[in-house]
N, C-alpha and C positions, 0 to 999 in steps of 0.2 A: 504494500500500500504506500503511497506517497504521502510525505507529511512534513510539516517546516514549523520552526517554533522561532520564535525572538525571547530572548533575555534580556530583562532590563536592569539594572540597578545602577546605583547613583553615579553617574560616570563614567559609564560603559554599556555600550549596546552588541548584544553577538546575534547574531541570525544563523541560521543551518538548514537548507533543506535535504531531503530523503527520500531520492523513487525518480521516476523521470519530468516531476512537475510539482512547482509548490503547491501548496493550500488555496483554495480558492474561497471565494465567498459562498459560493452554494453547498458546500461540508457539512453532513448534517450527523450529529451524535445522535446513536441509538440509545434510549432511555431503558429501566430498568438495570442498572447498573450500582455498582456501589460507590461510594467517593468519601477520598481517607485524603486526609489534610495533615502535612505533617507526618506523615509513617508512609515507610514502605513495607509494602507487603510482600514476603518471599516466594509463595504460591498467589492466585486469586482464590479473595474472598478470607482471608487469614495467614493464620503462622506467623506472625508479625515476633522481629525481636526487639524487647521494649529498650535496648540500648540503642535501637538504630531511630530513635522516634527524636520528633523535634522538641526541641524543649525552649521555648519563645512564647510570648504575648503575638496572638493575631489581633490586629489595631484596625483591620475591615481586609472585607471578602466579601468581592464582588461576584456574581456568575450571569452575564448578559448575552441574549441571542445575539447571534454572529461577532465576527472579525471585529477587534479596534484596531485603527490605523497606528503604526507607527508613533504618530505626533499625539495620540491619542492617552497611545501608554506615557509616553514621557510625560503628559501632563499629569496622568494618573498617580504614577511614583512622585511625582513633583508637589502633589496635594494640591493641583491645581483644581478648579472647579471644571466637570464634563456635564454635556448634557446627555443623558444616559437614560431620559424616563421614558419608558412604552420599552426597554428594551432589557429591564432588568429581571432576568428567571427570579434570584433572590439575591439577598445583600442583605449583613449584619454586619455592626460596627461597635456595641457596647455589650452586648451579653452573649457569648458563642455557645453556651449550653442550653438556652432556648434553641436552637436549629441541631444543635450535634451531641454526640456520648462524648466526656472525655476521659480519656485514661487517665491511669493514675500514674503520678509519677514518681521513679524509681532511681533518680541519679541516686550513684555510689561516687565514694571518693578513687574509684579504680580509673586505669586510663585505658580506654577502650582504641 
């Protein structure tokens, strides 16, 4: 399958595509799936090792139908204001356990 992602963070932009053609605007996700924020899972649908989980504050998470431009994310990271409504699946920015489970956390003073 073909597939392209952009990264963004403060400073730096990396793009990569995958397959004979990037991502287009008409990609549509099949629904019924699951979605883990912060953990990677070793199989799908579980197995997860709690040493590989993220251990951060999420401060918003967005998930909007289709594509943002480029100039879009950068504003996005930038805490710039988007206009974003008619187009938002979900978004939470103060309380993440109203939408999600969250694990528990198990840092050790060990070095992983």
């Amino acid at each position: 399958k073909n597939f392209a992602y952009t990264l963004l963070s403060p400073g730096q932009i990396s793009s990569e595509s995958f397959g004979s053609s990037p991502i287009n605007k008409d990609l549509q996700v099949q629904g019924g799936g699951l979605l883990y924020i912060g953990q990677e899972q070793d199989v799908y649908g579980g197995s997860f090792n709690p040493k590989q989980s993220l251990r951060a504050y999420v401060a918003d998470y967005v998930m909007i139908k289709g594509l943002l431009q480029q100039a879009d994310m950068v504003k996005f990271i930038g805490c710039e204001n988007l206009q974003l409504s008619g187009n938002i699946i979900f978004e939470f920015s103060s309380n993440i356990s109203l939408f999600f489970e969250n694990g528990e956390d198990i840092v050790t003073n060990e070095t992983i």
